[in-house]
N, C-alpha and C positions, 0 to 999 in steps of 0.2 A: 642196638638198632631195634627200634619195634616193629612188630611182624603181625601182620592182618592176614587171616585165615590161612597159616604159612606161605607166605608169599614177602618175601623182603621189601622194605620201603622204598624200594632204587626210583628209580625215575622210571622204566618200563613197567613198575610194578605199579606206581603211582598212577601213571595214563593209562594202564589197565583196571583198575578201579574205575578210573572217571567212564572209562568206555562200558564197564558193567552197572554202575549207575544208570546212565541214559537207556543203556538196553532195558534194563529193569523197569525203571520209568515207565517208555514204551510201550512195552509189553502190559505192563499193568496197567493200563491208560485202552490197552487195545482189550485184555482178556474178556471184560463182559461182555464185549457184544458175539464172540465169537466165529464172527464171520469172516473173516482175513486172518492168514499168518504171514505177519510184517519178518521183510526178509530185512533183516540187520546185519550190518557190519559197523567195524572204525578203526581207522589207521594212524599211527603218532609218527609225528617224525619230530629230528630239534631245527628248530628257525630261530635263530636269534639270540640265544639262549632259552627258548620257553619250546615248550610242548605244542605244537598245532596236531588237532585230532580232527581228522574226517572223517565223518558218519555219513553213513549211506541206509535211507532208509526205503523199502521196495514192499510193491503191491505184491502179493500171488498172485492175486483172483485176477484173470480173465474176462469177469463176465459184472464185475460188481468194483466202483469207486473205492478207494478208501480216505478217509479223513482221519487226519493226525491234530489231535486235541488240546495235546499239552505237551514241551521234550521240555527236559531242565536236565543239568550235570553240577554236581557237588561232590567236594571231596571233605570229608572230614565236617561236614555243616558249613563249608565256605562254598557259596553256589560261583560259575561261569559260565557267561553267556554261551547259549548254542544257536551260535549267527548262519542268516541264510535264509529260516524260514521260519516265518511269520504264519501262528497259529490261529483258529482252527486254518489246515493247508489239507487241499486236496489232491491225492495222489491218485491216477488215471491208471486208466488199468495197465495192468503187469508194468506200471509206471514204478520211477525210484527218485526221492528226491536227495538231496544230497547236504549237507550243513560242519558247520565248523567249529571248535571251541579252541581258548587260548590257554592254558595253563601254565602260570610261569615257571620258569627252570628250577628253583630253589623250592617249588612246590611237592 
């Protein structure tokens, strides 16, 4: 079994990746302007046989909008969609928007 940053390839291990992918994304997409820290989360459950991940992504700021730029989720160089929300999206204060990715089972 191959092993990415020791962490076994299982299937939680798998949808944790995709879920640190998008954060990373995110994050990186947010860091220069420095003004918001985007509160992130994502949760896998199995449907169907395939992985459904919801991401939950939240203003802090109070007092100031944020806009989300770009999300994308890849596992291994193969991308999947992160449905829900349509980019540039703007998120209202101490607002949180929410989006979806599918990942099949065997993935």
């Amino acid at each position: 079994m191959k092993r990415l940053f020791g962490i076994g390839r299982s299937r939680a291990g798998r949808a944790g990746l995709v879920a640190g992918i998008v954060v990373a994304s995110i994050a990186g997409f947010a860091a220069p302007a420095f003004a918001h820290h985007a509160i992130l989360s994502g949760a896998a459950i199995c449907a169907d046989n395939d992985h459904v991940i919801t991401w939950s992504i939240g203003n802090n700021r109070s007092d100031e909008e944020m806009t989300i730029v770009a999300v994308s989720a890849d596992i291994d160089g193969q991308p999947y969609a992160v449905n829900g929300i349509a980019t540039p999206y703007t998120v209202g204060l101490l607002g949180t928007v929410s989006a979806t990715s599918v990942v099949p089972g065997p993935v």
